[in-house]
Each structure stands twice: as structure tokens, then as C-alpha cells.
Biotite code that builds the C-alpha atoms (Angstrom):
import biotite.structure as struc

atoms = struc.array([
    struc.Atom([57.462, 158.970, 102.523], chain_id="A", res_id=1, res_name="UNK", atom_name="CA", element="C"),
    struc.Atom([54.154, 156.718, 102.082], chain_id="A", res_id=2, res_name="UNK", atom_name="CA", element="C"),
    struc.Atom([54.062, 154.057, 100.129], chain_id="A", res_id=3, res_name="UNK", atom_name="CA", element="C"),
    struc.Atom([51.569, 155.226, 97.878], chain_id="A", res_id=4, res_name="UNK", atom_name="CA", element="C"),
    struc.Atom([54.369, 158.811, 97.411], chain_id="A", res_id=5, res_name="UNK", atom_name="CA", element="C"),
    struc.Atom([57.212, 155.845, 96.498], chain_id="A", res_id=6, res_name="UNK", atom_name="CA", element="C"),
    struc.Atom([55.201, 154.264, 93.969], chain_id="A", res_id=7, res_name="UNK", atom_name="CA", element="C"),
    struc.Atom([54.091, 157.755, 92.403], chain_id="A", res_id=8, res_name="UNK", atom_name="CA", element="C"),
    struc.Atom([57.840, 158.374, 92.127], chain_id="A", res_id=9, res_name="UNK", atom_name="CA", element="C"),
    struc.Atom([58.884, 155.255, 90.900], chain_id="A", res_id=10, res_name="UNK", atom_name="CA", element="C"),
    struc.Atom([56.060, 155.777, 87.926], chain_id="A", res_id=11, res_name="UNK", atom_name="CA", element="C"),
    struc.Atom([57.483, 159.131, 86.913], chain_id="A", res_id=12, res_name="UNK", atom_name="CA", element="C"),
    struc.Atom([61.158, 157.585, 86.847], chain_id="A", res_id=13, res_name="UNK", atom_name="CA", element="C"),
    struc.Atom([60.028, 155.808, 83.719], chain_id="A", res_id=14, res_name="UNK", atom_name="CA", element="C"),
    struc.Atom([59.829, 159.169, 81.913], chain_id="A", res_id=15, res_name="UNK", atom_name="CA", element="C"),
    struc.Atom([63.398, 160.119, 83.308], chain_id="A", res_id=16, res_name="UNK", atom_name="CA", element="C"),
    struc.Atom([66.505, 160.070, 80.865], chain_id="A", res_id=17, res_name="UNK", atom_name="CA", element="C"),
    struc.Atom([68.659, 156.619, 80.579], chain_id="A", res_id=18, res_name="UNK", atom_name="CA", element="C"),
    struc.Atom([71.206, 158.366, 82.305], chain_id="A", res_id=19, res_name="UNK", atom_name="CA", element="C"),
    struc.Atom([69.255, 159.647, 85.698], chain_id="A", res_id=20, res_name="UNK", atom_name="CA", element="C"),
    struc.Atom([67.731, 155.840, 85.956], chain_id="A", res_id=21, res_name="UNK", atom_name="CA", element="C"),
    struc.Atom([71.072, 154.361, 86.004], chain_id="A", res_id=22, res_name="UNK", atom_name="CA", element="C"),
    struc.Atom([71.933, 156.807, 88.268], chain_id="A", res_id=23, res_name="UNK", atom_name="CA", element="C"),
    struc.Atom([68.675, 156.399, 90.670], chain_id="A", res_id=24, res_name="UNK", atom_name="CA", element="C"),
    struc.Atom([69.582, 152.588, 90.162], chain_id="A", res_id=25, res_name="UNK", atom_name="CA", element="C"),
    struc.Atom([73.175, 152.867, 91.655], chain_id="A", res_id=26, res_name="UNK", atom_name="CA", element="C"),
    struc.Atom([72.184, 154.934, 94.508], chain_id="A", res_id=27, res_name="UNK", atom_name="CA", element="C"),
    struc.Atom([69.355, 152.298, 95.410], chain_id="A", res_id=28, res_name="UNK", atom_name="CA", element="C"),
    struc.Atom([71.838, 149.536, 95.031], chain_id="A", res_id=29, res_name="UNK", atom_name="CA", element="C"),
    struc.Atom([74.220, 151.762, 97.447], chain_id="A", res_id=30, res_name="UNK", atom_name="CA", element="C"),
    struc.Atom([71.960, 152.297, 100.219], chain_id="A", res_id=31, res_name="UNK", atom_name="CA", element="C"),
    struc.Atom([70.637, 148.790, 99.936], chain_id="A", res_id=32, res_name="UNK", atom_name="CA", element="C"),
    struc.Atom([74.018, 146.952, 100.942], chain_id="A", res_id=33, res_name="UNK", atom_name="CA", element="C"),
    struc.Atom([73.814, 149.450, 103.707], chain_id="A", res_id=34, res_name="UNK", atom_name="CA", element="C"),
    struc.Atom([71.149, 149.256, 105.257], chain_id="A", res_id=35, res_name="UNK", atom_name="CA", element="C"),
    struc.Atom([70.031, 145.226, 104.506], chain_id="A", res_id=36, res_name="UNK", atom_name="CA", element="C"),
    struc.Atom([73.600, 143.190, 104.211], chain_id="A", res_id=37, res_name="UNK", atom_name="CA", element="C"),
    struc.Atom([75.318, 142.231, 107.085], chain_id="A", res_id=38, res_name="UNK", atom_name="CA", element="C"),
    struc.Atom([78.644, 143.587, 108.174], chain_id="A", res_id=39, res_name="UNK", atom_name="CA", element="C"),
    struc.Atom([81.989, 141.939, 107.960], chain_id="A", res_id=40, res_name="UNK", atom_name="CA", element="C"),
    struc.Atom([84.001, 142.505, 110.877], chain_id="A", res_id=41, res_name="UNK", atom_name="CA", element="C"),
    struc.Atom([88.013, 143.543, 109.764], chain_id="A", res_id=42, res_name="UNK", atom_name="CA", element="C"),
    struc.Atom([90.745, 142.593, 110.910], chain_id="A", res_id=43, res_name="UNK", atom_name="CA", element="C"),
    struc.Atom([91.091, 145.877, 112.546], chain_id="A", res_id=44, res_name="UNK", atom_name="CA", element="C"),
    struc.Atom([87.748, 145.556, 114.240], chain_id="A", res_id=45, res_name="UNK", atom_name="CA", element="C"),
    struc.Atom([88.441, 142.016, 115.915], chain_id="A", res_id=46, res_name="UNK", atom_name="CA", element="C"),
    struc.Atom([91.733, 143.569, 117.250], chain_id="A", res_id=47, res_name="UNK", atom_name="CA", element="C"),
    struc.Atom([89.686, 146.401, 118.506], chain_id="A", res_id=48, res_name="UNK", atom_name="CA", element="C"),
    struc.Atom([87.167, 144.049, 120.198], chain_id="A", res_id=49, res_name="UNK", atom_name="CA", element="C"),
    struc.Atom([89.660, 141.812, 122.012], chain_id="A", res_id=50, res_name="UNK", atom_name="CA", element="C"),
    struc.Atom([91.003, 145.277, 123.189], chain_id="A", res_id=51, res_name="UNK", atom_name="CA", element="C"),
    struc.Atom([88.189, 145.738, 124.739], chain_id="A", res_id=52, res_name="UNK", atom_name="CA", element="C"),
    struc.Atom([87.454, 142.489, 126.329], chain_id="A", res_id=53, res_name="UNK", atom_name="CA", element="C"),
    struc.Atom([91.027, 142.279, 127.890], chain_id="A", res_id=54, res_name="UNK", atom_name="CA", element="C"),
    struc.Atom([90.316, 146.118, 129.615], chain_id="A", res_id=55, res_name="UNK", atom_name="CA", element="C"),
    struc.Atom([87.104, 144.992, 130.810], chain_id="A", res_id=56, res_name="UNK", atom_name="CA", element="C"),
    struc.Atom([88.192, 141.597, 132.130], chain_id="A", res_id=57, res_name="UNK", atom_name="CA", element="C"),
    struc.Atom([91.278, 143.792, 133.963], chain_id="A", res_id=58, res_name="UNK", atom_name="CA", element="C"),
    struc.Atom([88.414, 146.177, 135.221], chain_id="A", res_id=59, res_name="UNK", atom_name="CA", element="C"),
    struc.Atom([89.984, 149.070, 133.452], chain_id="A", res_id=60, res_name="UNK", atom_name="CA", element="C"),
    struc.Atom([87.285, 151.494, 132.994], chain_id="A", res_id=61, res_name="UNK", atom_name="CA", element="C"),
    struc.Atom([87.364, 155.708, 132.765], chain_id="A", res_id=62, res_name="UNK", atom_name="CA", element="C"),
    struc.Atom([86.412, 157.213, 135.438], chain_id="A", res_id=63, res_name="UNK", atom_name="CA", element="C"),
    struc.Atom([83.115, 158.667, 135.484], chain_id="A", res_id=64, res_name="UNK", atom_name="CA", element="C"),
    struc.Atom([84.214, 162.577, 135.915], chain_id="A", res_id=65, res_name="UNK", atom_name="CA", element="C"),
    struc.Atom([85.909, 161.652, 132.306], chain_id="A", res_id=66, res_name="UNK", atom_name="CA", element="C"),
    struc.Atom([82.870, 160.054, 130.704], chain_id="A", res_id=67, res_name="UNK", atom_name="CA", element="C"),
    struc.Atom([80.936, 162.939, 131.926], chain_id="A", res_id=68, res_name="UNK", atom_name="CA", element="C"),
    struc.Atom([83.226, 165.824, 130.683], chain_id="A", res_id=69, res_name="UNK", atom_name="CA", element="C"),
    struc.Atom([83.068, 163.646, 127.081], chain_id="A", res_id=70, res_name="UNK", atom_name="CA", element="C"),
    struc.Atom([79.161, 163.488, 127.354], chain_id="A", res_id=71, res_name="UNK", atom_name="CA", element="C"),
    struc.Atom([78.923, 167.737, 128.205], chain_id="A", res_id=72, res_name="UNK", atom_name="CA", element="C"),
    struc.Atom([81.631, 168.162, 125.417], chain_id="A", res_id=73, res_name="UNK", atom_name="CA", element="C"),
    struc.Atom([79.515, 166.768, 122.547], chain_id="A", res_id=74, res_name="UNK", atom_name="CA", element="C"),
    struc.Atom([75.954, 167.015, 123.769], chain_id="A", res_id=75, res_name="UNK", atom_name="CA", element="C"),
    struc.Atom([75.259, 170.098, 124.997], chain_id="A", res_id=76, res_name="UNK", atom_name="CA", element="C"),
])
């Protein structure tokens, strides 16, 4: 969408009901945190991480027949 199509919307949302601009407002606030604030890693995800640096510092990677099979599995 342009600009200039954003702002023509956000006039017309003046003339919506109460209820459908709080509801407009939520959804902005919603994908704003998603898409601007940064992420906070879990405690799960740190775990996860390390995982992965311990197999790669062991040299414990899948064998490329495997990684291929995976790739033709989802993406073709």
C-alpha cells in the first residue's frame, strides 16, 4: 500500500464506530511489537543455542543426503 492509500484509510477510520477503532488500535499495537521491538531470547532458546554450538564445535553435522531429502520434502 502507498503512503498516500494509508493516509486515505486512516482519514476514513475517523468515521468508524468506537468499537472498530479500538479494535484497528489493538491490532496496530500487535503487529508493532512484532515487527519493531527486539526479541528476548528464553531460557529455552539459550539452551537451544549452546546445543548447537557444542554439535558444531564436535563437528557433528547431518549428512548432506539428509539435508537434501529435508530440502525435496518441503520445497518441491
Amino acid at each position: 500500500m502507498t503512503r498516500a492509500g494509508l493516509e486515505k484509510l486512516l482519514e476514513r477510520v475517523s468515521a468508524w464506530p468506537e468499537e472498530a477503532q479500538e479494535e484497528l488500535a489493538v491490532f496496530i499495537a500487535d503487529v508493532e511489537s512484532r515487527h519493531l521491538s527486539e526479541y528476548e531470547l528464553t531460557a529455552e532458546d539459550l539452551a537451544a543455542l549452546d546445543r548447537s554450538l557444542a554439535d558444531v564445535k564436535a563437528g557433528r553435522f547431518a549428512p548432506d543426503g539428509t539435508i537434501e531429502a529435508l530440502f525435496n520434502r518441503y520445497f518441491k
